[in-house]
N, CA, C and O atoms as CSV, one atom per row, in Angstrom:
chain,resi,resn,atom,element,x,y,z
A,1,UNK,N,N,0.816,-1.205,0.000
A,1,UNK,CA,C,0.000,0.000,0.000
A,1,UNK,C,C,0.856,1.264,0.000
A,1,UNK,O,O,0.387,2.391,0.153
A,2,UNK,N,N,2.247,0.967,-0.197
A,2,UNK,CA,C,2.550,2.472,-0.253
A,2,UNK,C,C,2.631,2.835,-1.502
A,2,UNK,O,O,3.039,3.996,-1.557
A,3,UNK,N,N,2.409,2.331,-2.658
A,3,UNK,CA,C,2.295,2.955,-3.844
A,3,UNK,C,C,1.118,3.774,-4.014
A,3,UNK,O,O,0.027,3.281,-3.729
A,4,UNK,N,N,1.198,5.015,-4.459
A,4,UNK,CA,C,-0.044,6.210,-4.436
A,4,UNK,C,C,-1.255,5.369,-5.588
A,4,UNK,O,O,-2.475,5.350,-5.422
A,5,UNK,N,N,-0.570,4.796,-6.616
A,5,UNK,CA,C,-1.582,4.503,-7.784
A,5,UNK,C,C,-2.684,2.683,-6.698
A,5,UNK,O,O,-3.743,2.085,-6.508
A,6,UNK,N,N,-1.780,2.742,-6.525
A,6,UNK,CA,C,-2.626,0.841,-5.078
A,6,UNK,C,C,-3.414,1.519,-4.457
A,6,UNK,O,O,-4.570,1.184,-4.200
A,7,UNK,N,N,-2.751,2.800,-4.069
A,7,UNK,CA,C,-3.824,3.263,-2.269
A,7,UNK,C,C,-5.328,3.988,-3.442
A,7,UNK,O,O,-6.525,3.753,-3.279
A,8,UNK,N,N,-4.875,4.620,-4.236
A,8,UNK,CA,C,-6.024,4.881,-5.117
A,8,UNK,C,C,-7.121,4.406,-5.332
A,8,UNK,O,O,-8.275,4.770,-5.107
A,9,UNK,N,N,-6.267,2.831,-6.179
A,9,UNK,CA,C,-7.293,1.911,-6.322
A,9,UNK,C,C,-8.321,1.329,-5.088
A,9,UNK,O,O,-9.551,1.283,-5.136
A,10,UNK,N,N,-7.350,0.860,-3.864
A,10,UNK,CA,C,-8.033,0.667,-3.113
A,10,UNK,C,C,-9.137,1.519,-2.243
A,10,UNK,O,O,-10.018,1.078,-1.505
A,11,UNK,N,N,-8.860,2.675,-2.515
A,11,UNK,CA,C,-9.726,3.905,-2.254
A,11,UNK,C,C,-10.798,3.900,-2.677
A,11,UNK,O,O,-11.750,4.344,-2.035
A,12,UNK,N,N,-10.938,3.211,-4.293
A,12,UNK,CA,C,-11.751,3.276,-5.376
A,12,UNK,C,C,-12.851,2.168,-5.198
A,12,UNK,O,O,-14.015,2.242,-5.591
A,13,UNK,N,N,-12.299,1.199,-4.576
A,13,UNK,CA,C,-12.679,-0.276,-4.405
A,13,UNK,C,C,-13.696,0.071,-3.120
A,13,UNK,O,O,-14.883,-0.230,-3.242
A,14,UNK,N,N,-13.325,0.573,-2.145
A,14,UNK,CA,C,-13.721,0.835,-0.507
A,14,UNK,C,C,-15.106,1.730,-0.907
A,14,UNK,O,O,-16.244,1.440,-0.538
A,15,UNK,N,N,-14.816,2.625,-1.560
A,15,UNK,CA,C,-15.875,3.436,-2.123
A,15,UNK,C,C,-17.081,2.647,-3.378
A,15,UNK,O,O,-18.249,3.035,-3.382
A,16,UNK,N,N,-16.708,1.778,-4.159
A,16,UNK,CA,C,-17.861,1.029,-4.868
A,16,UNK,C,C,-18.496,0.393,-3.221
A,16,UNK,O,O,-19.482,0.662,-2.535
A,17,UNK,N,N,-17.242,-0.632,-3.073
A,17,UNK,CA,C,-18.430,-1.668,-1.877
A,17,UNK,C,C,-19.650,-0.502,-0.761
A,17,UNK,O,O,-20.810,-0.744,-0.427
A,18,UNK,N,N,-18.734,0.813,-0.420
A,18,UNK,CA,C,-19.415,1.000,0.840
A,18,UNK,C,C,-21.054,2.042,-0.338
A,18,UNK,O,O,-22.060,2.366,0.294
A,19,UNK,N,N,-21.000,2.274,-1.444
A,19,UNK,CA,C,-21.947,2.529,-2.294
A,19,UNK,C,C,-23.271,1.823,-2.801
A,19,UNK,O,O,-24.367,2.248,-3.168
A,20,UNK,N,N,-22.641,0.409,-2.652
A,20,UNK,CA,C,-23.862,-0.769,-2.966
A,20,UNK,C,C,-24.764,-1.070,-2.020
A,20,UNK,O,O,-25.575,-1.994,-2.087
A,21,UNK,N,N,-24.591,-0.028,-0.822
A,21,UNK,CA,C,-25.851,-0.021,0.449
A,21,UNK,C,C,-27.270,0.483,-0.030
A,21,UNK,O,O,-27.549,1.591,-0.489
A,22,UNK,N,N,-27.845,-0.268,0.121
A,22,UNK,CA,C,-29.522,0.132,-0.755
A,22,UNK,C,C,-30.308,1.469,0.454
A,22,UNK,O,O,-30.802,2.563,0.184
A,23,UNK,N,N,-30.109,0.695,1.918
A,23,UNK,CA,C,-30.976,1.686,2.471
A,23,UNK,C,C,-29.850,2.311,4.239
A,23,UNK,O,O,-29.692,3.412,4.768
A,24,UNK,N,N,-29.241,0.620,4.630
A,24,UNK,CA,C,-28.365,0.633,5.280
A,24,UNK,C,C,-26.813,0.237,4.829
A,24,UNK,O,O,-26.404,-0.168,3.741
A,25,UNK,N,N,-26.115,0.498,6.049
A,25,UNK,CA,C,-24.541,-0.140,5.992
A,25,UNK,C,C,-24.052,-0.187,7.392
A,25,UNK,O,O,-24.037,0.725,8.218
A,26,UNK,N,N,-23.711,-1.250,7.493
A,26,UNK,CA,C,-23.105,-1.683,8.748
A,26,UNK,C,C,-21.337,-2.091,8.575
A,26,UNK,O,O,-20.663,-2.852,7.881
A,27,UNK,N,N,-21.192,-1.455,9.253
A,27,UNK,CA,C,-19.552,-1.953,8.786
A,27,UNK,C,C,-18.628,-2.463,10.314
A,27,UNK,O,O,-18.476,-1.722,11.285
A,28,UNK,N,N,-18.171,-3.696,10.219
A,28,UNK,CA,C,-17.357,-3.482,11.054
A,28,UNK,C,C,-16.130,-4.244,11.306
A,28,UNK,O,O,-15.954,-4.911,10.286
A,29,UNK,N,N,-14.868,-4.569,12.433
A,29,UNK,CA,C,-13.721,-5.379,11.882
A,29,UNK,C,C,-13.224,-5.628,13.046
A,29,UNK,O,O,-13.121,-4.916,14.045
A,30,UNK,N,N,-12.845,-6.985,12.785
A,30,UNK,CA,C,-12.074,-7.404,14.108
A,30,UNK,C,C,-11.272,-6.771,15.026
A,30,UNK,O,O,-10.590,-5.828,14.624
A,31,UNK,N,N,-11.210,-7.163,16.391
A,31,UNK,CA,C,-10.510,-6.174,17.450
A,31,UNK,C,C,-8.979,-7.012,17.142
A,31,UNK,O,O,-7.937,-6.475,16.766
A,32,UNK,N,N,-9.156,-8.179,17.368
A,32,UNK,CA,C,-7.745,-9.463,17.324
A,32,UNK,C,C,-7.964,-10.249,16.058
A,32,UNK,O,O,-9.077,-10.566,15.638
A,33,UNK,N,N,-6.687,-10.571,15.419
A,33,UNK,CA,C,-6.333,-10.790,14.544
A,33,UNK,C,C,-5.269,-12.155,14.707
A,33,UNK,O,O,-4.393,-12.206,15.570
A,34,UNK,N,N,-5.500,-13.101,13.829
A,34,UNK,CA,C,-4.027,-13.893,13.916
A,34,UNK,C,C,-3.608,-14.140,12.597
A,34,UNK,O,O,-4.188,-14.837,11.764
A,35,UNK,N,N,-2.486,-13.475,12.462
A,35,UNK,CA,C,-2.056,-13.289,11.175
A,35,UNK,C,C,-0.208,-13.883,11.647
A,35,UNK,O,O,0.292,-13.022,12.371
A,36,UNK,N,N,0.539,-14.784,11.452
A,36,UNK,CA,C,1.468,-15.102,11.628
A,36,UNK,C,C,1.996,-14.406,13.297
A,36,UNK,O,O,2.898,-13.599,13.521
A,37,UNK,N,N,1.128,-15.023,14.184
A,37,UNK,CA,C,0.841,-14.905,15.586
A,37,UNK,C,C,-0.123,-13.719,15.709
A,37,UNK,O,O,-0.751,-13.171,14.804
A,38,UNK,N,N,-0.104,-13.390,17.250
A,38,UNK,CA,C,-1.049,-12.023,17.432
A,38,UNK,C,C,-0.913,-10.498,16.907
A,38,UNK,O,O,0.009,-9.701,17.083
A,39,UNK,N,N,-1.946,-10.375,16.312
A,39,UNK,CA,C,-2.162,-9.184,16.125
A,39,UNK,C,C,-3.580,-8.483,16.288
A,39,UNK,O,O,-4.676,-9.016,16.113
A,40,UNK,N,N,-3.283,-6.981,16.715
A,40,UNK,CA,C,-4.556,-6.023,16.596
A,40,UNK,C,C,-5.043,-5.505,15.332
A,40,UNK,O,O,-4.366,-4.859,14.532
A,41,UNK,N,N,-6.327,-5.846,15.197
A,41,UNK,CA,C,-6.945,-5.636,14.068
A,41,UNK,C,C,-7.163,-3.859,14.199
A,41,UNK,O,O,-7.434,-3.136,15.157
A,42,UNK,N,N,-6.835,-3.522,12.391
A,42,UNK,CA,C,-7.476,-2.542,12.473
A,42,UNK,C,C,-8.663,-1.981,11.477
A,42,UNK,O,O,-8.577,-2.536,10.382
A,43,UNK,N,N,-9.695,-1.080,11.547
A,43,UNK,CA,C,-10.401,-0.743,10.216
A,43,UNK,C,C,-9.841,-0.024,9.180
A,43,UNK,O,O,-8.982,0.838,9.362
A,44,UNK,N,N,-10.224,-0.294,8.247
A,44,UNK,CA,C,-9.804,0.512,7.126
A,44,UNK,C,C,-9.335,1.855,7.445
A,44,UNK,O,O,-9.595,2.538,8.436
A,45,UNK,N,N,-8.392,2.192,6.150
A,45,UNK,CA,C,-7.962,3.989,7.215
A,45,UNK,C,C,-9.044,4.712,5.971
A,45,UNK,O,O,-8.823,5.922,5.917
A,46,UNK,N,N,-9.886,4.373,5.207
A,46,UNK,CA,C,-10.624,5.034,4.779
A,46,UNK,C,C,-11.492,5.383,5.189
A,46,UNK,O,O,-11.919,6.445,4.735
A,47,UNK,N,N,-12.268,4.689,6.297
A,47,UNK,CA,C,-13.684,4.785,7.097
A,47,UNK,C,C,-13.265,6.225,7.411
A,47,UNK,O,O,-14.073,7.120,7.162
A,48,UNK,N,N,-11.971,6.549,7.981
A,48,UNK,CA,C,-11.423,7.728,8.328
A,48,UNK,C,C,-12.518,9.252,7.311
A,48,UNK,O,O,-13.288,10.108,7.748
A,49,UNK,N,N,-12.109,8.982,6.104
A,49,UNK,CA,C,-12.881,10.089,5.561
A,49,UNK,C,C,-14.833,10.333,5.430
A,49,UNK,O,O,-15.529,11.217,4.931
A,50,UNK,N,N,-15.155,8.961,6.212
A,50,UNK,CA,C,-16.375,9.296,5.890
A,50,UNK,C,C,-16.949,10.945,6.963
A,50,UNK,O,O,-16.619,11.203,8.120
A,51,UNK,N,N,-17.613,11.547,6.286
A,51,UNK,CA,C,-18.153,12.333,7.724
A,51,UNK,C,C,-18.630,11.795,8.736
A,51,UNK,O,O,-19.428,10.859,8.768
A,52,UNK,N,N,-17.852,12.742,10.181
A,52,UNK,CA,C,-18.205,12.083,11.750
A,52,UNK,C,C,-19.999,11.774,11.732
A,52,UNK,O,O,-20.538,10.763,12.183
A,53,UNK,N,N,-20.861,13.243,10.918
A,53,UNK,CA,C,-22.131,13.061,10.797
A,53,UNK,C,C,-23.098,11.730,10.471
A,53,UNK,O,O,-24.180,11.300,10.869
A,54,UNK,N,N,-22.142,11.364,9.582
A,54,UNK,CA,C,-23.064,10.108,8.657
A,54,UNK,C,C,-22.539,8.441,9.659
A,54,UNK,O,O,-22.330,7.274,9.326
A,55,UNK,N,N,-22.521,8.970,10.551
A,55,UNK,CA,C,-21.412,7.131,11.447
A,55,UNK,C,C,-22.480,7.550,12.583
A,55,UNK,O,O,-22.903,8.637,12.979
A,56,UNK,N,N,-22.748,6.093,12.959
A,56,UNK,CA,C,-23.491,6.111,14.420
A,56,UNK,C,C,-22.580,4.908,14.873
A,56,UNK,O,O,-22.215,4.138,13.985
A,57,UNK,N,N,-22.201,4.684,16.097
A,57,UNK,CA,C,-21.426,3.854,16.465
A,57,UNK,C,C,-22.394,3.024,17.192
A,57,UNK,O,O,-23.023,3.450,18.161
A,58,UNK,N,N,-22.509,1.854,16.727
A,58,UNK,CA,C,-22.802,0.873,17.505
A,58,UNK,C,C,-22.278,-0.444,18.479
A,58,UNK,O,O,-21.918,-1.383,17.769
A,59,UNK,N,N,-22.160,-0.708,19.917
A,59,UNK,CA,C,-22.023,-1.503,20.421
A,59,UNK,C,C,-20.422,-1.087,20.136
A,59,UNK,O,O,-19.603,-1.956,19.837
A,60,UNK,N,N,-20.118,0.100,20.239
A,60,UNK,CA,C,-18.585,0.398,21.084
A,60,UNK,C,C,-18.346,-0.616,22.251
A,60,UNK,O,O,-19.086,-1.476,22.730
A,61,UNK,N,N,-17.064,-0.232,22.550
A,61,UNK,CA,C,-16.208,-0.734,23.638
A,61,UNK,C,C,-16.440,0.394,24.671
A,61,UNK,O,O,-16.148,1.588,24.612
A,62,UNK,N,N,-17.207,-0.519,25.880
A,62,UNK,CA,C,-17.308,0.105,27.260
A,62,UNK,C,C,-15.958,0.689,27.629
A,62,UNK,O,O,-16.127,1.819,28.088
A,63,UNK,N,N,-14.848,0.383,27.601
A,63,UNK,CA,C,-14.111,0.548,28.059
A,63,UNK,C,C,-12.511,0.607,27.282
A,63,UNK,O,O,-11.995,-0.341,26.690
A,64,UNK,N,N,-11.976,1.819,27.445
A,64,UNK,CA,C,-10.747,2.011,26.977
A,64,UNK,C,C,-9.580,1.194,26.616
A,64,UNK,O,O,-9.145,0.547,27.568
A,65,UNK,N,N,-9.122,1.084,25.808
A,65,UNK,CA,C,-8.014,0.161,25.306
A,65,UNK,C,C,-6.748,0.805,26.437
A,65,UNK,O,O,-6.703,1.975,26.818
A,66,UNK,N,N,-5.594,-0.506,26.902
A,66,UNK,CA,C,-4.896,0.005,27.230
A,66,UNK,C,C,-3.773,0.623,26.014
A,66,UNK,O,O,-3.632,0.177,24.875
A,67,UNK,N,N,-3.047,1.772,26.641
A,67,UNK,CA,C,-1.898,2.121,25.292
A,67,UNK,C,C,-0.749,0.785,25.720
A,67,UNK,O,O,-0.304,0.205,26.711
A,68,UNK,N,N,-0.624,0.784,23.837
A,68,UNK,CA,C,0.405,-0.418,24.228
A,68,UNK,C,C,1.604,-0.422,24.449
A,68,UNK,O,O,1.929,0.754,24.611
A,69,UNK,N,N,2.768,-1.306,24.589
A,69,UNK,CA,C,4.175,-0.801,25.265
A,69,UNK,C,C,4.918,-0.173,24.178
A,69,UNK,O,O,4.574,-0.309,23.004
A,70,UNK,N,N,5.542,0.249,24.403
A,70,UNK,CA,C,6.308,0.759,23.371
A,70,UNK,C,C,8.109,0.864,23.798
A,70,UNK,O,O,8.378,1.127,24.970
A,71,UNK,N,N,9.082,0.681,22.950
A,71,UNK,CA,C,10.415,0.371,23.372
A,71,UNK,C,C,10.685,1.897,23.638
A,71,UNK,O,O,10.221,2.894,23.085
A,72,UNK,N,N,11.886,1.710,25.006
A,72,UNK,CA,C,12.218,3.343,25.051
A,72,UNK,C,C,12.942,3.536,24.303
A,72,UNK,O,O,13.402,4.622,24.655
A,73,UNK,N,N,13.607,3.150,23.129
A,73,UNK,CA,C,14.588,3.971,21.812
A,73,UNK,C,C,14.407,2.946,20.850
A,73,UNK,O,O,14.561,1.751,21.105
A,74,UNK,N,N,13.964,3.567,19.353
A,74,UNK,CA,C,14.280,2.476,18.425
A,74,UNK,C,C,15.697,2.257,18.012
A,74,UNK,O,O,16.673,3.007,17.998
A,75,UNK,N,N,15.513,0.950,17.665
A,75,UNK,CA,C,17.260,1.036,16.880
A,75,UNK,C,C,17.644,2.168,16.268
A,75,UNK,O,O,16.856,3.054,15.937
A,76,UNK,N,N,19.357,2.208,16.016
A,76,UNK,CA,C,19.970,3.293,15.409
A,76,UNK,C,C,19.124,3.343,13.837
A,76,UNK,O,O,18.539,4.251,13.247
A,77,UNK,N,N,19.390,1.880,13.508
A,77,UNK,CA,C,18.791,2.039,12.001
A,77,UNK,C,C,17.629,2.904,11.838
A,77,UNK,O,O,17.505,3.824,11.029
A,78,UNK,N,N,16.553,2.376,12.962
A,78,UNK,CA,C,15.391,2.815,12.601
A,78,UNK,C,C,15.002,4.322,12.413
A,78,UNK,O,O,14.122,4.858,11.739
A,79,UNK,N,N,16.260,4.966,13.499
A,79,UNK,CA,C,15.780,6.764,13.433
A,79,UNK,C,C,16.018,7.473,12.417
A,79,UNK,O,O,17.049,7.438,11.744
A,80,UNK,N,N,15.162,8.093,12.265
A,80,UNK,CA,C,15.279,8.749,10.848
A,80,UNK,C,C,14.887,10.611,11.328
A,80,UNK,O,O,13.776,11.135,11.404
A,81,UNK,N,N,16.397,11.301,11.604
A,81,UNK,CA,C,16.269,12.356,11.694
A,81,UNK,C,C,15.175,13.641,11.362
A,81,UNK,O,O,14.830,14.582,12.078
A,82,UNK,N,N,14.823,13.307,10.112
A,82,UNK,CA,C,14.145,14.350,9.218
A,82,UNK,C,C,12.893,14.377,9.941
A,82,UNK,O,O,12.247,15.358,10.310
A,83,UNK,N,N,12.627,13.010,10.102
A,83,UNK,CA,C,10.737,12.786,11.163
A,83,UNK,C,C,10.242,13.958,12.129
A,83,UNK,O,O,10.976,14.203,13.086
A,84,UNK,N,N,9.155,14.654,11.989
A,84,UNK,CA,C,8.881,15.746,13.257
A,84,UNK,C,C,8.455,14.820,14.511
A,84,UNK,O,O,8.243,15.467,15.536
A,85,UNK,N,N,8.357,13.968,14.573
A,85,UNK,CA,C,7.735,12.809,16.000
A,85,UNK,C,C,8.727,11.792,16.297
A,85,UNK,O,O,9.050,11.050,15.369
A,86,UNK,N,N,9.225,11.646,17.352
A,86,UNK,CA,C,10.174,10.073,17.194
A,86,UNK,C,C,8.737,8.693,17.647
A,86,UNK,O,O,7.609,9.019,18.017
A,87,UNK,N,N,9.131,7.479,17.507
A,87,UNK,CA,C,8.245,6.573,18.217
A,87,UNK,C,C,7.894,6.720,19.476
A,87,UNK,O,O,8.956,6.981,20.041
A,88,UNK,N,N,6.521,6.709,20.763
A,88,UNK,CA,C,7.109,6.794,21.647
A,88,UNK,C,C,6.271,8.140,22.317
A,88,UNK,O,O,5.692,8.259,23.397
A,89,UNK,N,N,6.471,9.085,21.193
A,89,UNK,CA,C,5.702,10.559,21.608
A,89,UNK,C,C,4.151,10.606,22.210
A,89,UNK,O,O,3.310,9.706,22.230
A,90,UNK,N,N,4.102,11.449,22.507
A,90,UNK,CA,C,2.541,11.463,22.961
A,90,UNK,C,C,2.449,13.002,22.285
A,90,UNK,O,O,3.161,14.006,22.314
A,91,UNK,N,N,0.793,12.509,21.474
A,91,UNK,CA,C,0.363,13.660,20.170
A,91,UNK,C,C,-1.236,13.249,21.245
A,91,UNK,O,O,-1.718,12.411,22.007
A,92,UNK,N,N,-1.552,14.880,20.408
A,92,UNK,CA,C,-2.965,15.391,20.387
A,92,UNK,C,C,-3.924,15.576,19.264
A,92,UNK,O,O,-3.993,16.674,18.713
A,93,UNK,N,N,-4.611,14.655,18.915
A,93,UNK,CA,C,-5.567,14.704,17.745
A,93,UNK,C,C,-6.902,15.563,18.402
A,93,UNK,O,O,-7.462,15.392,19.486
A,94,UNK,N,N,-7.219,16.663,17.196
A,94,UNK,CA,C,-8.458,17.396,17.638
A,94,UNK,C,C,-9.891,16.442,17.605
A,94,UNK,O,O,-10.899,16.897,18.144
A,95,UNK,N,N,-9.908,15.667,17.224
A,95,UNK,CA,C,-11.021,14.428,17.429
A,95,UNK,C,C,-10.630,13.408,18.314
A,95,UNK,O,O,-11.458,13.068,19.159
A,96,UNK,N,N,-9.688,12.931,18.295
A,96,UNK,CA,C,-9.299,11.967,19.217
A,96,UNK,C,C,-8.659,11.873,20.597
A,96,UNK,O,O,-8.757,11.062,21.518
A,97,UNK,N,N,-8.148,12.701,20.455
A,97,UNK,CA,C,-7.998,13.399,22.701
A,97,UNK,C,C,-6.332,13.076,22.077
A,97,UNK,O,O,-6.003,13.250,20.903
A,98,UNK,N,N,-5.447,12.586,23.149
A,98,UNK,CA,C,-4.144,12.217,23.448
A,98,UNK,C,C,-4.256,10.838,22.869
A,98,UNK,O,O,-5.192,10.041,22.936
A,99,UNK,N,N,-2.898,10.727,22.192
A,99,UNK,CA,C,-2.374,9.129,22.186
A,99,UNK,C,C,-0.909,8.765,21.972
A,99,UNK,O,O,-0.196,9.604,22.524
A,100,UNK,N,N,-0.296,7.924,21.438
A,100,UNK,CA,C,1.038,7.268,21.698
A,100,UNK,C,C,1.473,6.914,20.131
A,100,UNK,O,O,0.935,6.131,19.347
A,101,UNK,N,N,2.532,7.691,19.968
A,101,UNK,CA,C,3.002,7.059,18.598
A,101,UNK,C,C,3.786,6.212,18.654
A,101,UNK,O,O,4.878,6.329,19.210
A,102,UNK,N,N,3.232,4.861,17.894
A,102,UNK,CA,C,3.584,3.777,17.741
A,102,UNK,C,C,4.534,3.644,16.709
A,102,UNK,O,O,5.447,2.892,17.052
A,103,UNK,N,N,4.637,4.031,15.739
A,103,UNK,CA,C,4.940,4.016,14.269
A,103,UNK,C,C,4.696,4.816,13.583
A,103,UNK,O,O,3.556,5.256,13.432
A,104,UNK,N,N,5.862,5.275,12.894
A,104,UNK,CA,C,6.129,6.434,11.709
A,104,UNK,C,C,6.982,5.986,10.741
A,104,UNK,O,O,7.868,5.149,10.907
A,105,UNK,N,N,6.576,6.817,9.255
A,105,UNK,CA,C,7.162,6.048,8.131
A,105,UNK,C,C,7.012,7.279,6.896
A,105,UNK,O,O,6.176,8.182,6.911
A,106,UNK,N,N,7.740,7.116,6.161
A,106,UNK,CA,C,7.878,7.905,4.706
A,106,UNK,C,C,6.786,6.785,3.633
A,106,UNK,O,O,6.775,5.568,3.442
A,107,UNK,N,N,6.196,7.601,3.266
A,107,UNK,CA,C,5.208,6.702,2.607
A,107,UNK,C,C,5.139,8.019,1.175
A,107,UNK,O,O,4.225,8.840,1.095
A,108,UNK,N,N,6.284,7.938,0.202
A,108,UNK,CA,C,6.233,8.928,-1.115
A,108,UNK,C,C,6.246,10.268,-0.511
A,108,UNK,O,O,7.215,10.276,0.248
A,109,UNK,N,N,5.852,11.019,-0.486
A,109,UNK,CA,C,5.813,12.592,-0.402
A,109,UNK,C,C,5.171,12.988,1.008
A,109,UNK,O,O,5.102,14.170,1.344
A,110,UNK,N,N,4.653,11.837,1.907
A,110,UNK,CA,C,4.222,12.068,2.594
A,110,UNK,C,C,4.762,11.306,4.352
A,110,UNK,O,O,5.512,10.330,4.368
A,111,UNK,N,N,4.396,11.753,5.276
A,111,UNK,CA,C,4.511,10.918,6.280
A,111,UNK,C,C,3.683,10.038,7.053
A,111,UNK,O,O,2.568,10.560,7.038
A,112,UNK,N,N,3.645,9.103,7.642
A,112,UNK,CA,C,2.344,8.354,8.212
A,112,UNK,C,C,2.699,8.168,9.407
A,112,UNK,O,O,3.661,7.508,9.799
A,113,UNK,N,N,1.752,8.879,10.162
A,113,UNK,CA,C,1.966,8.271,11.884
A,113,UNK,C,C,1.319,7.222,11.822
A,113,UNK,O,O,0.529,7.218,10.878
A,114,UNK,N,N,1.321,6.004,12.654
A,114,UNK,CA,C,0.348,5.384,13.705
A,114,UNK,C,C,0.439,5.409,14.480
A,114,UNK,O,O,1.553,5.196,14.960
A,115,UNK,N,N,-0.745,5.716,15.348
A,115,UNK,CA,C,-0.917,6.563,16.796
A,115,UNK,C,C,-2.128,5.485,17.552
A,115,UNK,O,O,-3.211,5.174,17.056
A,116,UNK,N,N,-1.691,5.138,18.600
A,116,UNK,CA,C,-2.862,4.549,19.480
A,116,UNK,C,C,-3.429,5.374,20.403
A,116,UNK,O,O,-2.813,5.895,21.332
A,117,UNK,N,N,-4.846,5.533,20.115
A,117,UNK,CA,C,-5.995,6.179,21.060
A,117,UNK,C,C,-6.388,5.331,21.921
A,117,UNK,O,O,-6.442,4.123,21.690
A,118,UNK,N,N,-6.691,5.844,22.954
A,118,UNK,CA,C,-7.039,5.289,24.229
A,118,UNK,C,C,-8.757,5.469,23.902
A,118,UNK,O,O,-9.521,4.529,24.120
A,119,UNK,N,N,-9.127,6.470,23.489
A,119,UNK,CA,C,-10.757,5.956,22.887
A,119,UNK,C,C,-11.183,5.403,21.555
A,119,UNK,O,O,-12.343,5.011,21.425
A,120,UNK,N,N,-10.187,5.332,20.389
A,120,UNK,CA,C,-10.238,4.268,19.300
A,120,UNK,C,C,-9.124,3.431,18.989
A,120,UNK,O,O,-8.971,3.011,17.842
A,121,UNK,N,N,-8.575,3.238,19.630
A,121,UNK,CA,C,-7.762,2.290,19.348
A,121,UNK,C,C,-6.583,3.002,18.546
A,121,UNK,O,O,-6.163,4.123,18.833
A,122,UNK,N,N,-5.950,1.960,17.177
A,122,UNK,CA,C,-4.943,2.458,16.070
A,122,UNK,C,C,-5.423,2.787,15.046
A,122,UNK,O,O,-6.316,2.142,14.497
A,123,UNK,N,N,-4.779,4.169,14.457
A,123,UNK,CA,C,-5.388,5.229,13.656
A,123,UNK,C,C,-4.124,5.165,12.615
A,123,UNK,O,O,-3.072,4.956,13.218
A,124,UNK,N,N,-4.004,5.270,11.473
A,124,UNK,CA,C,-2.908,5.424,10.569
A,124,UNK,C,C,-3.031,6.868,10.275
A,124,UNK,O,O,-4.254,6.928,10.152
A,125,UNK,N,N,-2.641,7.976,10.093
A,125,UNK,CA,C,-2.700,9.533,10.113
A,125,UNK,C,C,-1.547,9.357,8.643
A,125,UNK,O,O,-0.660,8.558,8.341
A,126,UNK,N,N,-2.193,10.654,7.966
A,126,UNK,CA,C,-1.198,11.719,7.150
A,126,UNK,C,C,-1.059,12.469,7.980
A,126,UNK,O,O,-1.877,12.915,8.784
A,127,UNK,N,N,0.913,12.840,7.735
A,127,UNK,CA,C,0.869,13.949,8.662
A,127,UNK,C,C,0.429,15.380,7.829
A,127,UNK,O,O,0.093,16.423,8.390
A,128,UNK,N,N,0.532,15.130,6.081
A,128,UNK,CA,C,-0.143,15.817,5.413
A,128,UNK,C,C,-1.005,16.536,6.074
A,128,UNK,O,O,-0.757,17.708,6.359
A,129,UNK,N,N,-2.556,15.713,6.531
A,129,UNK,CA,C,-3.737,16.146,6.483
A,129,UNK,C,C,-4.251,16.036,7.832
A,129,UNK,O,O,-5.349,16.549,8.050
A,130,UNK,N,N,-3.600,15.413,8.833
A,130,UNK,CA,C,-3.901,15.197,10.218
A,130,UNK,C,C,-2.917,16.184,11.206
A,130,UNK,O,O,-1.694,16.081,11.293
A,131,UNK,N,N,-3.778,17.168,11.927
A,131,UNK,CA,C,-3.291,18.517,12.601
A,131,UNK,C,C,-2.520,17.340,13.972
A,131,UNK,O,O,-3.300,16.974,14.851
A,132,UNK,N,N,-1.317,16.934,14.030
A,132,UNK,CA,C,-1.209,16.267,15.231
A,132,UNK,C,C,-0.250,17.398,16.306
A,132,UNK,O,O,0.197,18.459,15.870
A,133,UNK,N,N,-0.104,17.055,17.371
A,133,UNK,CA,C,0.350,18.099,17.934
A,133,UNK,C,C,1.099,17.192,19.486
A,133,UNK,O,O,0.686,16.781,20.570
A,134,UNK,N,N,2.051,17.228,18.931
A,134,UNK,CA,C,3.061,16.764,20.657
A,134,UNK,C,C,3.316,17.857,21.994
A,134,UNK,O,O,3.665,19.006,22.264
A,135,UNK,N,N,2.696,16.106,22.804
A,135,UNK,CA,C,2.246,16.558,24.366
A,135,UNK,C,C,3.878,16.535,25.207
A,135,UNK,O,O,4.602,15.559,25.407
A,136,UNK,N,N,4.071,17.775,25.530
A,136,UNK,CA,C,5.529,17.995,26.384
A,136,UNK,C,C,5.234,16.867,27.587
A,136,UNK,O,O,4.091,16.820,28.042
A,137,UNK,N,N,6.133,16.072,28.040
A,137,UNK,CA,C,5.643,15.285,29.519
A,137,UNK,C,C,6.507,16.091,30.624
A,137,UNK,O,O,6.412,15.797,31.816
């Protein structure tokens, strides 16, 4: 998915299926995952653009995810100077309260956080298009 012309398509694809709803649409996706051991499932990062207006959430989670661990330094390899966030940070999304960056990456012209919310879980962000904002501790 980091090719711009893939994320397109798949953009394109997400948008026919979530179109073929006659009156409703229910959408939804695993919390746990086992994909070559454990993993946390996540939803599409397109649901992301639908308007907050048009989503009713049903049968949320009572209760907050814990944030998950995170190493106190990535490898040398992994740091990549140029990044405005290292792994690790704690950011402020104007929809999403505080959370924990998990993962950052050069994805073409752009940057991609993933950030875990303590009220949705893992979010994949442009830093393009997502106002994030780091919490001093």
């Amino acid at each position: 998915m980091g090719d711009r012309e893939e994320l397109e398509e798949e953009r394109r694809l997400c948008y026919v299926g979530l179109t073929r709803a006659r009156a409703q649409l229910f959408l939804s996706h695993a919390l746990h995952r086992r994909i070559q051991g454990y993993g946390v499932g996540e939803p599409s990062r397109f649901l992301l653009e639908i308007p907050e207006e048009e989503v009713v959430l049903l049968n949320g989670r009572a209760s907050a995810p814990r944030m998950p661990a995170v190493p106190a330094a990535p490898a040398p390899a992994e740091v990549d100077e140029d990044l405005p966030f290292q792994v690790g940070a704690r950011l402020r999304h104007a929809r999403w309260g505080e959370g924990l960056l998990v993962g950052i990456q050069r994805e073409g012209e752009d940057v991609i956080a993933t950030v875990h919310f303590a009220s949705v879980g893992r979010k994949r962000l442009s830093l393009q298009y997502a106002h994030l904002e780091e919490i001093e501790s």
